[in-house]
TORLUM-104867 format. One record per residue: residue number from 1; residue in one letter; x negated, y negated, z negated of N, C-alpha, C, O in turn. Coordinates in nm, 4 decimals. Each point is the difference from the previous one (the first is absolute). Layout:
N
[r NUM; 'a'; [X; Y; Z]; [X; Y; Z]; [X; Y; Z]; [X; Y; Z]]
...
END
This chain:
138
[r 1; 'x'; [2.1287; -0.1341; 0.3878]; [-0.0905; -0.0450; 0.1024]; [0.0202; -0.1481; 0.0280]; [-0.0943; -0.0774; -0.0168]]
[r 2; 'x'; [0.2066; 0.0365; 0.0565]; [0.0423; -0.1547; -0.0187]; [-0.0997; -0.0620; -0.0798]; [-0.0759; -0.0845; 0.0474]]
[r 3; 'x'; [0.0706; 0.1294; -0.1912]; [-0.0172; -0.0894; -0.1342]; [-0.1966; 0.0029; 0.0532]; [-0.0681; -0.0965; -0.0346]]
[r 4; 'x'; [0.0313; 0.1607; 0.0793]; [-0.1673; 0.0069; -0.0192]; [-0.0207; -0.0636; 0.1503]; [-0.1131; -0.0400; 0.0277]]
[r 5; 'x'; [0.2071; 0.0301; 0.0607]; [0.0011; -0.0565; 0.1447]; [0.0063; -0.1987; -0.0119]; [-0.0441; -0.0824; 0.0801]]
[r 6; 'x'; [0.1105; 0.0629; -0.2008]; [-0.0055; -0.1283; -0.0145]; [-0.0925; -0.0616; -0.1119]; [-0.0176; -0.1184; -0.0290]]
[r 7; 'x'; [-0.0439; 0.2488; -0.0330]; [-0.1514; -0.0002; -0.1039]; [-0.1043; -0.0571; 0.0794]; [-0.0736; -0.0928; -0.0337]]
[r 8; 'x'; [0.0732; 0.1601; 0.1498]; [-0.1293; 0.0057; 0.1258]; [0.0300; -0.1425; 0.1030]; [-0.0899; -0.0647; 0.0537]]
[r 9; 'x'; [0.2432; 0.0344; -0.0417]; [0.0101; -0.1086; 0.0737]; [-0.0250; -0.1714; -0.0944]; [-0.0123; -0.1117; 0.0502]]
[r 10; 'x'; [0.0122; 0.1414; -0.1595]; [-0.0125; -0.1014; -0.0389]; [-0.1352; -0.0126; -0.0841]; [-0.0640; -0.0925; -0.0499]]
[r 11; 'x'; [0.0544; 0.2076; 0.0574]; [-0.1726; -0.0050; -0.0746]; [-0.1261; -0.0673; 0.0997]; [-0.0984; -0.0676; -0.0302]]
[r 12; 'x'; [0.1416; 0.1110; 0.1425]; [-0.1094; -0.0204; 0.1424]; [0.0767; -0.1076; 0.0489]; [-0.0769; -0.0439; 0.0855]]
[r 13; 'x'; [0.2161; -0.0564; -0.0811]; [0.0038; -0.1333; -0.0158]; [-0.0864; -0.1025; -0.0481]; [-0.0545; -0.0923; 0.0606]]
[r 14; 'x'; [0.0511; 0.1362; -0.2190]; [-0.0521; -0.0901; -0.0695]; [-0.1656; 0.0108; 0.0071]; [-0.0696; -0.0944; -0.0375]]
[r 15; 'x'; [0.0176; 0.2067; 0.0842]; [-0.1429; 0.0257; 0.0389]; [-0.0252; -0.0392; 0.0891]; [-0.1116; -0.0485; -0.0187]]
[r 16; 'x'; [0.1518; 0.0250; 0.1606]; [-0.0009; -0.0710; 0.0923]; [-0.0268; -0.1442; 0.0050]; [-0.1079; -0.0462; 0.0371]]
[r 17; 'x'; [0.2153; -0.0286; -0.0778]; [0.0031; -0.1142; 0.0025]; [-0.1398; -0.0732; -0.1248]; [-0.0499; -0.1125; 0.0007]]
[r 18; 'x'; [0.0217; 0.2347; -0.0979]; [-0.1240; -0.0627; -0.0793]; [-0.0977; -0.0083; 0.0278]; [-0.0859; -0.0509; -0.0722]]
[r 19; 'x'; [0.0594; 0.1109; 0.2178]; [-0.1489; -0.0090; 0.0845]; [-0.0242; -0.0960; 0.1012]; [-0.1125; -0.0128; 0.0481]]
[r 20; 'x'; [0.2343; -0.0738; -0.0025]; [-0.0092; -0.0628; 0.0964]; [-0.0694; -0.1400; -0.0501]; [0.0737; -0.0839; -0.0519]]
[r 21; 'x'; [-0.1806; 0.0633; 0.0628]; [-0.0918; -0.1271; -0.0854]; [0.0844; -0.1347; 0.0414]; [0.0986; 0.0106; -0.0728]]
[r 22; 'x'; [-0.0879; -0.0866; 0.1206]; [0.0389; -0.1349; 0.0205]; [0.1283; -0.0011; 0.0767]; [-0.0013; -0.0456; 0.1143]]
[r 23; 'x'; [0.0776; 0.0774; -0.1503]; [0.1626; -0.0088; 0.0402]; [0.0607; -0.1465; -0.0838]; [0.0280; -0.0421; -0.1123]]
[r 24; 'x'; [-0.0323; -0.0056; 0.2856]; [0.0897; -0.1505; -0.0210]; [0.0970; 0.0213; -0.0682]; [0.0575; 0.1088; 0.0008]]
[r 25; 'x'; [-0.0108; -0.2385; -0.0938]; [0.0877; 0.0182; -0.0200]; [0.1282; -0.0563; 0.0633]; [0.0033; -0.1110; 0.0530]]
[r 26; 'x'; [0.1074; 0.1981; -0.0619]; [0.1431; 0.0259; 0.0552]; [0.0780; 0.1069; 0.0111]; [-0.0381; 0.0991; -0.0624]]
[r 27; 'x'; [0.1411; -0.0899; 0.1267]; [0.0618; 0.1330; -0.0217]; [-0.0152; 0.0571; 0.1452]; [-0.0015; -0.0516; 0.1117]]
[r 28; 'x'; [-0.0136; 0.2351; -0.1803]; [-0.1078; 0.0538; 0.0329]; [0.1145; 0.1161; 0.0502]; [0.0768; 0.0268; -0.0924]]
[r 29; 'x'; [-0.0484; 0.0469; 0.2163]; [0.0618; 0.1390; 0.0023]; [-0.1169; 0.0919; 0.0191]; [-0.1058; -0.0129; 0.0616]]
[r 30; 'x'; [0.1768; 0.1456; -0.1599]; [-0.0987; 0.1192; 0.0250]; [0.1367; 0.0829; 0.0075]; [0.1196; -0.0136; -0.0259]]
[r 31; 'x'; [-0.2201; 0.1185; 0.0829]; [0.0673; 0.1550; 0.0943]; [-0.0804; 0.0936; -0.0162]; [-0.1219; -0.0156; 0.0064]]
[r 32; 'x'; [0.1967; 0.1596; -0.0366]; [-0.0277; 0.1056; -0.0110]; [0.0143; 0.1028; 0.0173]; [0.1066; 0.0381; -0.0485]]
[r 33; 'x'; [-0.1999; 0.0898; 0.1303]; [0.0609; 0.1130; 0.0784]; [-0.0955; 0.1029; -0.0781]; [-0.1208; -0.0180; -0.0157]]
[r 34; 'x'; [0.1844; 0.1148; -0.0251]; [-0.1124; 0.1063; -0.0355]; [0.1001; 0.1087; 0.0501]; [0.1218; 0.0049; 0.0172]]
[r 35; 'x'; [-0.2613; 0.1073; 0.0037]; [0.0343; 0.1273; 0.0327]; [-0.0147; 0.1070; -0.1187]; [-0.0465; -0.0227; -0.1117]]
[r 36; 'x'; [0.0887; 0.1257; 0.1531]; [-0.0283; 0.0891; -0.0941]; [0.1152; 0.1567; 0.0459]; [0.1194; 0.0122; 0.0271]]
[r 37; 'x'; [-0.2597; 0.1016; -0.0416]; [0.0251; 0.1239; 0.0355]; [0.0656; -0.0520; 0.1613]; [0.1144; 0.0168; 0.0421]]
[r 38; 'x'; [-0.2098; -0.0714; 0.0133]; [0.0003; -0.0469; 0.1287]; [0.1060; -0.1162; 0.0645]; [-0.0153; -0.0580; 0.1074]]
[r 39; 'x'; [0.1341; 0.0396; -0.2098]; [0.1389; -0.0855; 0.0196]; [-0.0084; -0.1015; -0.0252]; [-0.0544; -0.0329; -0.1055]]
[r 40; 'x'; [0.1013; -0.0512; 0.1862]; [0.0699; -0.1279; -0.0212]; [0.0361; -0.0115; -0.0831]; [0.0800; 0.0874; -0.0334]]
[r 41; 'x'; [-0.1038; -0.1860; -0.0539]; [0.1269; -0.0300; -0.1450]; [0.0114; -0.1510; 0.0385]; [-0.0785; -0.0776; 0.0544]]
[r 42; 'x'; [0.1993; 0.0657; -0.1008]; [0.0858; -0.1420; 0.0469]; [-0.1270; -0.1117; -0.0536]; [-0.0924; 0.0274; -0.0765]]
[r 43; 'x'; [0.1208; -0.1574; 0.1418]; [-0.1242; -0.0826; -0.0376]; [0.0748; -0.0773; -0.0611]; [0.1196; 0.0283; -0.0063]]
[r 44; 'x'; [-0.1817; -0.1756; -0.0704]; [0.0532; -0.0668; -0.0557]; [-0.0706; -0.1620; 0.0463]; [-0.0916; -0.0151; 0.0809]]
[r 45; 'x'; [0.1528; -0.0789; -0.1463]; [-0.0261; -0.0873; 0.0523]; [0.0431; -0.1195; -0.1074]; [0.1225; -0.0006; -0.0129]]
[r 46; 'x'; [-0.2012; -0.1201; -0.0834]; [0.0123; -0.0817; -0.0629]; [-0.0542; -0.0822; 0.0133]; [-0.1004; 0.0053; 0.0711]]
[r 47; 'x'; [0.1402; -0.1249; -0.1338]; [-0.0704; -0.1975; 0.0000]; [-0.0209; 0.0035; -0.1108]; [0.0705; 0.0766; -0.0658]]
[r 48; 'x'; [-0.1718; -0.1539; -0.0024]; [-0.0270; -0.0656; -0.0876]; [-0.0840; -0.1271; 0.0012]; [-0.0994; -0.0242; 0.0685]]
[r 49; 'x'; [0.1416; -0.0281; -0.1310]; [-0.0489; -0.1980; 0.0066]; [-0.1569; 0.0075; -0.1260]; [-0.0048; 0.0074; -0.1227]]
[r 50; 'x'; [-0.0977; -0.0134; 0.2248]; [-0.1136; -0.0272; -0.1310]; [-0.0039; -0.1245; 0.0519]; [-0.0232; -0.0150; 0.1200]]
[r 51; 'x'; [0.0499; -0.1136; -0.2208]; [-0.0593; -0.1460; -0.0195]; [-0.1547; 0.0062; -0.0213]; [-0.0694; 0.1016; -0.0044]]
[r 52; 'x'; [0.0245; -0.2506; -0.0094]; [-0.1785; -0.0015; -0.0212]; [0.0026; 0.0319; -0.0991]; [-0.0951; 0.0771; -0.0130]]
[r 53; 'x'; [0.1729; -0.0903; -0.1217]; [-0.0269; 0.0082; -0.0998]; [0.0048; 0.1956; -0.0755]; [-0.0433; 0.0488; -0.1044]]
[r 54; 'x'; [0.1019; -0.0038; 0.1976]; [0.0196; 0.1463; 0.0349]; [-0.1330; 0.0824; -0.0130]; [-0.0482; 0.0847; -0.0751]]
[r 55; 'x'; [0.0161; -0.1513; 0.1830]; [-0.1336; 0.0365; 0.0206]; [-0.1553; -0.0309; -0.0314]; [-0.1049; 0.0597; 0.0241]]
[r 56; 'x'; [0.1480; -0.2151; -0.1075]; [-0.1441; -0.0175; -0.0897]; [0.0512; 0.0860; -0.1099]; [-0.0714; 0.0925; -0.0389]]
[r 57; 'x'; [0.1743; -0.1108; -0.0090]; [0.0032; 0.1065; -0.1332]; [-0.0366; 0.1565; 0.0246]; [-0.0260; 0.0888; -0.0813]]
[r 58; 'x'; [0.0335; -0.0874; 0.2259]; [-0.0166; 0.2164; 0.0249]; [0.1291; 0.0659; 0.0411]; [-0.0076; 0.1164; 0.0395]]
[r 59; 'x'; [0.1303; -0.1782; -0.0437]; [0.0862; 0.1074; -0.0076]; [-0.0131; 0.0497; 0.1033]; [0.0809; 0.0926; -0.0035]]
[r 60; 'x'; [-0.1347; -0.0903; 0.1073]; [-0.0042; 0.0690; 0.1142]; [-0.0521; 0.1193; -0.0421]; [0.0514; 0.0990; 0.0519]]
[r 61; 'x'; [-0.1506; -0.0777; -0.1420]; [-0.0796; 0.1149; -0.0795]; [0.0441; 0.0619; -0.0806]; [-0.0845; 0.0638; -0.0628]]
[r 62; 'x'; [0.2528; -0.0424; 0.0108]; [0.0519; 0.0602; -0.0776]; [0.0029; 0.1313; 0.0397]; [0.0222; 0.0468; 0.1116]]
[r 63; 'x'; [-0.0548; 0.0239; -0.2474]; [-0.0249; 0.1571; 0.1252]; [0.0857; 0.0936; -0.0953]; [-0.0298; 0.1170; -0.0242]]
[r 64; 'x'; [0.1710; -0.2029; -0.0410]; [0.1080; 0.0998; -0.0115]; [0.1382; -0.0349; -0.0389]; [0.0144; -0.1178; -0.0327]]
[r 65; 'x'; [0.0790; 0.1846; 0.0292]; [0.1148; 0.0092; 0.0246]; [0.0601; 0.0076; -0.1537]; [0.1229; -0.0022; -0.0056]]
[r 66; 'x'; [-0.1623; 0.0070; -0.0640]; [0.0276; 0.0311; -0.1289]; [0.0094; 0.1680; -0.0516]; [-0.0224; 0.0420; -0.1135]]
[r 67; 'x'; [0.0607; 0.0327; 0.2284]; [-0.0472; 0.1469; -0.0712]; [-0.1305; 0.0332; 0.1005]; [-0.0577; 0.0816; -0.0719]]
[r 68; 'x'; [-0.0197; -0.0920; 0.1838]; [-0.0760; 0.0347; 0.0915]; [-0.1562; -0.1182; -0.0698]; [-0.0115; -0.1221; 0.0111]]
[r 69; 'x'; [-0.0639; 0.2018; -0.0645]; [-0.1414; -0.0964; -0.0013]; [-0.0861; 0.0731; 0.1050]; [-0.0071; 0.1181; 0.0341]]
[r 70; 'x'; [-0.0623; -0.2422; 0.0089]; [-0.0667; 0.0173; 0.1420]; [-0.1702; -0.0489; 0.0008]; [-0.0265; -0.1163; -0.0303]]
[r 71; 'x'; [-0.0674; 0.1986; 0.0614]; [-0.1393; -0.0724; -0.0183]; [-0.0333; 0.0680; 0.1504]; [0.0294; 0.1109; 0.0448]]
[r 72; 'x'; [-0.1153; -0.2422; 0.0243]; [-0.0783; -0.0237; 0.0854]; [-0.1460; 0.0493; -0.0508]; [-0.0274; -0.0163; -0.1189]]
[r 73; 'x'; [-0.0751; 0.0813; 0.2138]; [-0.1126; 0.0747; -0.0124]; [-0.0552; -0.0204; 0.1688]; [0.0677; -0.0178; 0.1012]]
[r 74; 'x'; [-0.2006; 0.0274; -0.1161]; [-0.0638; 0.0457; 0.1181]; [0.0439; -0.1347; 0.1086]; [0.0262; 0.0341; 0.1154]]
[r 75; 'x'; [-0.0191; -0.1598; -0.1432]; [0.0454; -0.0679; 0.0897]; [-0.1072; -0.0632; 0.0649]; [-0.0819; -0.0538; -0.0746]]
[r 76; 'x'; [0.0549; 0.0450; 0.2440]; [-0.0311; -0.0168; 0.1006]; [0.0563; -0.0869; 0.1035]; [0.0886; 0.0216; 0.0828]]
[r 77; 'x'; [-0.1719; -0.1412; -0.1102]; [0.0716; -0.0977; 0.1255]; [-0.0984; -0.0641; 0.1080]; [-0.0867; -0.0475; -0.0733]]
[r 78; 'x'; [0.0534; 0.0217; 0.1886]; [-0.0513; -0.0187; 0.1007]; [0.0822; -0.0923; 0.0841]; [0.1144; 0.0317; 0.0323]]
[r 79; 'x'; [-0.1625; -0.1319; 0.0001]; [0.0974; -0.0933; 0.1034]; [0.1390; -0.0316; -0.0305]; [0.0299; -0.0951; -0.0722]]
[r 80; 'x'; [0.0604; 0.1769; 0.1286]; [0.1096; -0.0155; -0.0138]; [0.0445; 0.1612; -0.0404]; [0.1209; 0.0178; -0.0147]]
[r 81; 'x'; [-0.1854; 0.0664; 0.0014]; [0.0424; 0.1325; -0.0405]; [-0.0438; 0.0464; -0.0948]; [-0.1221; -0.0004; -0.0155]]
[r 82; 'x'; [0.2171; 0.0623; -0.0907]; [-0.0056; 0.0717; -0.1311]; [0.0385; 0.1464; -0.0267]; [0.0901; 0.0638; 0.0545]]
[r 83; 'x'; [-0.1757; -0.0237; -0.1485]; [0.0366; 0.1380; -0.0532]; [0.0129; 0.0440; -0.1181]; [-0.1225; -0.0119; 0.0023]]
[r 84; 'x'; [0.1512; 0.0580; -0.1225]; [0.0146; -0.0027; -0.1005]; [0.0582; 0.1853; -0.0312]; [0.0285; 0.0700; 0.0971]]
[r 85; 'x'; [-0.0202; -0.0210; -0.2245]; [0.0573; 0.1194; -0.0644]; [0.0409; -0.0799; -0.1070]; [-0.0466; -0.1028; -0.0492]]
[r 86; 'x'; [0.2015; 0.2132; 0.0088]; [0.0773; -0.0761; -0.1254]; [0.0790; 0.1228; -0.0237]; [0.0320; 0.0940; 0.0728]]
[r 87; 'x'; [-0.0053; -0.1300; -0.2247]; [0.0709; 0.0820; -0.0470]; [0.0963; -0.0574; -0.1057]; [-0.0524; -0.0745; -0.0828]]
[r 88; 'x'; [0.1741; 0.0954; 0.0730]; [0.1001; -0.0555; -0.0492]; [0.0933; 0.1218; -0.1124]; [0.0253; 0.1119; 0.0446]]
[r 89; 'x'; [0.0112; -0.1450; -0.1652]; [0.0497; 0.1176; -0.0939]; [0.1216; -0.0280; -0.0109]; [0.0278; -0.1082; 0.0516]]
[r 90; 'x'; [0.0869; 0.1813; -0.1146]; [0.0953; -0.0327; -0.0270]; [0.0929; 0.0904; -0.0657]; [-0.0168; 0.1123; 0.0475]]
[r 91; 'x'; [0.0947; -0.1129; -0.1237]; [0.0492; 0.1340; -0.0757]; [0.0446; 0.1212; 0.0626]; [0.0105; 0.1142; -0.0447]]
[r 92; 'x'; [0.0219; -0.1797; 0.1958]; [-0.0079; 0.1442; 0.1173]; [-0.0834; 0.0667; 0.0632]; [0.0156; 0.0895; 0.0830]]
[r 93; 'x'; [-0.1527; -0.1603; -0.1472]; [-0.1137; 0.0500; 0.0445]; [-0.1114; -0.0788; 0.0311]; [-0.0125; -0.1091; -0.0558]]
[r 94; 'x'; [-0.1209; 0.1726; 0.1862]; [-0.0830; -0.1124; -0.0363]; [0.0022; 0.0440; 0.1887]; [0.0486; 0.1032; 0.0462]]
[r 95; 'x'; [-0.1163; -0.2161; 0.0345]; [0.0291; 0.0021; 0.1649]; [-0.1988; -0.0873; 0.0113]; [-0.0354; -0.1078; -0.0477]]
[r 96; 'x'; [-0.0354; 0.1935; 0.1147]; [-0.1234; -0.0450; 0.0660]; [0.0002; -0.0080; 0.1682]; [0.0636; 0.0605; 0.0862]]
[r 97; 'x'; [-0.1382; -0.1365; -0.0838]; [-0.0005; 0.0118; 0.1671]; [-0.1569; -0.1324; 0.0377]; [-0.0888; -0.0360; -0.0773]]
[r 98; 'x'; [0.1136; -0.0040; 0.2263]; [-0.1135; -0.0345; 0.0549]; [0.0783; -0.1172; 0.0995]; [0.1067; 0.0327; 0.0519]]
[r 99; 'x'; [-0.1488; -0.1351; -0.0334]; [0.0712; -0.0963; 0.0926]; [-0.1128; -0.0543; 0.0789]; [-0.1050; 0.0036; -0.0642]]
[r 100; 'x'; [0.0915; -0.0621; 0.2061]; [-0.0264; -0.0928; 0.0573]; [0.0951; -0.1071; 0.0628]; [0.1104; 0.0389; 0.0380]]
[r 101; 'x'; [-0.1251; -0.0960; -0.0319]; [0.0954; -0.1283; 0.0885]; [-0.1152; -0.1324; 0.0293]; [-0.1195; 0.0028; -0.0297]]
[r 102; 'x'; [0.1957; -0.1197; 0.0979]; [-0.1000; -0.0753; 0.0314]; [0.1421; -0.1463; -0.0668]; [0.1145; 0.0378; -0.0248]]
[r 103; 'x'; [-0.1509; -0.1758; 0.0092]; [0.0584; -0.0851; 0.0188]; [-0.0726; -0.1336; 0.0411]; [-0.1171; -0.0220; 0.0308]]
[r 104; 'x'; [0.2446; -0.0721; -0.0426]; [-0.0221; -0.1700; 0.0090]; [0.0296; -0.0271; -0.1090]; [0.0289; 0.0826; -0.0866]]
[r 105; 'x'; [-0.0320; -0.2495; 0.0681]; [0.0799; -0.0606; -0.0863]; [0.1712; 0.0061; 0.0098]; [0.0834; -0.0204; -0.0882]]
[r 106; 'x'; [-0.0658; 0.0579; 0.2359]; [0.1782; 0.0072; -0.0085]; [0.0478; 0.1421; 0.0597]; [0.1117; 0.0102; 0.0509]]
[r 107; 'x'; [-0.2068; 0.1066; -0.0596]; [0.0084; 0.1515; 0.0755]; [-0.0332; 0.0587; -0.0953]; [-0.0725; -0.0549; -0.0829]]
[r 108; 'x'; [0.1109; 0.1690; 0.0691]; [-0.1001; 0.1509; -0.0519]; [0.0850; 0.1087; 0.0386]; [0.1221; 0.0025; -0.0153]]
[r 109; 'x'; [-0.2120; 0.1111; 0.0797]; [0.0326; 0.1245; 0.0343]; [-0.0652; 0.0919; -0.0654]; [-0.1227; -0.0101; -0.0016]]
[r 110; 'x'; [0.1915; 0.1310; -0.0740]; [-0.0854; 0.0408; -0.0784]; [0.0426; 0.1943; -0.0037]; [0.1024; 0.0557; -0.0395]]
[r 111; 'x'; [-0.2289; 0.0020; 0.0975]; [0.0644; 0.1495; 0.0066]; [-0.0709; 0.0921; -0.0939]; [-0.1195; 0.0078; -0.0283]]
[r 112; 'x'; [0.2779; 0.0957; -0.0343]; [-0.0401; 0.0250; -0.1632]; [0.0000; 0.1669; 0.0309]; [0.0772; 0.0654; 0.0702]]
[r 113; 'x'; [-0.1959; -0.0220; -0.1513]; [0.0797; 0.1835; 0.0117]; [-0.0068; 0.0229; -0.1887]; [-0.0837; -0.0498; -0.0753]]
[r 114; 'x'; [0.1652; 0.1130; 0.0489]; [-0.0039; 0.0522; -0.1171]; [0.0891; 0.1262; -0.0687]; [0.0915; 0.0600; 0.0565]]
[r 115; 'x'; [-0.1431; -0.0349; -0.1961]; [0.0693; 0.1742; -0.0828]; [0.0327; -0.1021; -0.0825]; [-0.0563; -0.0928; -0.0579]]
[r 116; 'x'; [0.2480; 0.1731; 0.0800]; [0.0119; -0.0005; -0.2150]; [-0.0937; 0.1057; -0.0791]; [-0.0886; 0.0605; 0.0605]]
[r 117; 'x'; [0.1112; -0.0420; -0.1921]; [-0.0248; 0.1111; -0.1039]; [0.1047; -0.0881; -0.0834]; [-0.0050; -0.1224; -0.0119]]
[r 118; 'x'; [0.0949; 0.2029; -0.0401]; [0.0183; 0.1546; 0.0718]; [0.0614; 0.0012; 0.1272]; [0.0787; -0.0923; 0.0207]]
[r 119; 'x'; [-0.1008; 0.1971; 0.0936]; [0.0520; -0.0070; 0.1328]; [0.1630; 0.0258; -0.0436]; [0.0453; 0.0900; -0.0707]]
[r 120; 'x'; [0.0092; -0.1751; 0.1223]; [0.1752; 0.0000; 0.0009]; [0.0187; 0.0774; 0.1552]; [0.1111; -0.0265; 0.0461]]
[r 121; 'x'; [-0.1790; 0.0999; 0.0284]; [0.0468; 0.0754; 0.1075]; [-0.0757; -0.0956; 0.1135]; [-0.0504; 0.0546; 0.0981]]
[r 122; 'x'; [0.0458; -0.1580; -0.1099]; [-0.0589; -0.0877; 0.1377]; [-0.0816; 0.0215; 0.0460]; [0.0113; -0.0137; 0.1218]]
[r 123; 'x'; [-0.1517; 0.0612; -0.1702]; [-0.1518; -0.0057; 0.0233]; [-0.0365; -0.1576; 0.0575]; [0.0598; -0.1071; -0.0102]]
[r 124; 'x'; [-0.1955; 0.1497; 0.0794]; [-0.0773; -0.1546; 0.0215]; [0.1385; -0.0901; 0.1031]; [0.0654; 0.0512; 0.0908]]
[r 125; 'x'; [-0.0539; -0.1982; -0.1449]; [0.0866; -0.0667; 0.0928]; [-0.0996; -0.0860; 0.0487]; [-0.1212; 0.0137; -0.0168]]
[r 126; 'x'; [0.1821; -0.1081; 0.0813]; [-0.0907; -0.1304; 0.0864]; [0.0947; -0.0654; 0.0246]; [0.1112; 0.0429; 0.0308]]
[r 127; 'x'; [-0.1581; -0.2006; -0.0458]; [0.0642; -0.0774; 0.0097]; [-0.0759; -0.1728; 0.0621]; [-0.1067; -0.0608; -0.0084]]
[r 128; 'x'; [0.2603; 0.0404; 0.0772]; [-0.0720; -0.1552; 0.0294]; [0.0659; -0.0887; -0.0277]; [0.1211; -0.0101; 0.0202]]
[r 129; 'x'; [-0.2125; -0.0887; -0.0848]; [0.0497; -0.1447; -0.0498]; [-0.0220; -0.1097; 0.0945]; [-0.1026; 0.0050; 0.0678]]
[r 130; 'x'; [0.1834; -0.1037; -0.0529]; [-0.0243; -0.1429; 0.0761]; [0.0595; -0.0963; -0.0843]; [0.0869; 0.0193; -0.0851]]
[r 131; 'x'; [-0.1562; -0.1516; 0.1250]; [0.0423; -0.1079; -0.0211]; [-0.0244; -0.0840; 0.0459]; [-0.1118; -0.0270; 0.0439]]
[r 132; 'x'; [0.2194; -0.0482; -0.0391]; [-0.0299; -0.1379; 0.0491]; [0.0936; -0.1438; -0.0281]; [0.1225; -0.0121; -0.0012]]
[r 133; 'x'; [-0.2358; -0.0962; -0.0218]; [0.0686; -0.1416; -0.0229]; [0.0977; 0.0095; 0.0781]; [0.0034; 0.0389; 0.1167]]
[r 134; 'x'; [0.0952; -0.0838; -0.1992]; [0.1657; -0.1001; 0.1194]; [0.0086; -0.1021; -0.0121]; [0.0503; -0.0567; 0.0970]]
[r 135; 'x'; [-0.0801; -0.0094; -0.1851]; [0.0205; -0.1912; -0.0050]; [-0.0556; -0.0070; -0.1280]; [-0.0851; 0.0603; -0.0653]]
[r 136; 'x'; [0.2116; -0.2148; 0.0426]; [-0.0819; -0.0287; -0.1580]; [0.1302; 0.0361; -0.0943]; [0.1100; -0.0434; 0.0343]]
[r 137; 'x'; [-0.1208; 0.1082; -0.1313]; [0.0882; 0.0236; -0.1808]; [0.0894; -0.1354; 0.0530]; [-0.0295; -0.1060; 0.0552]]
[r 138; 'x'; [0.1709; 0.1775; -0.1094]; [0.1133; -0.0972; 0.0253]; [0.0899; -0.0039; -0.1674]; [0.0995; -0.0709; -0.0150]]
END
């Protein structure tokens, strides 16, 4: 359960952060709480430094980890709020789900529900992503 718990946390990381359109660049903390079979599971919490050059090239849009590939579908944006479906594969399986969130150039909040296949015991989880600018890449 661990091993498909950090499939799903880092799959919907890197999906997250590929929807947020114009993210200044600098270094950036994101945080993460998901539930599942109604529980708390411990959250997590990382920085990463996207430079300009980060982000004219895309890496903000990398949508994998080296075993987790990730495609965006159905994406919906309005003002400052977005919605999108994605689905991400990986040799432990394949994880769909449905997100809305809204952002800025230095915010995004983003709330996720989704299934593995194959179910590892969890059923549907949900989860929320944030972020936000802290300064500038040191």
């Amino acid at each position: 359960m661990k091993r498909s718990y950090r499939f799903a946390l880092v799959s919907l990381a890197l999906v997250s952060t590929s929807v947020v359109a114009q993210m200044n660049p600098g270094r950036w903390e994101m945080t993460s709480a998901m539930k599942m079979q109604g529980m708390q599971m411990p959250g997590a919490k990382w920085s990463h430094c996207f430079t300009a050059q980060d982000l004219a090239e895309g890496k903000q849009h990398k949508m994998d980890d080296g075993d987790a590939k990730c495609s965006v579908s159905e994406m919906k944006a309005s003002g400052s709020g977005y919605s999108y479906s994605f689905s991400c594969t990986s040799k432990e399986g394949k994880m769909t789900g449905k997100a809305n969130g809204s952002s800025t150039a230095s915010s995004f909040t983003t709330d996720i529900k989704l299934r593995m296949t194959p179910d590892p015991g969890m059923g549907e989880m949900s989860q929320t992503m944030t972020g936000r600018r802290t300064g500038d890449c040191k």
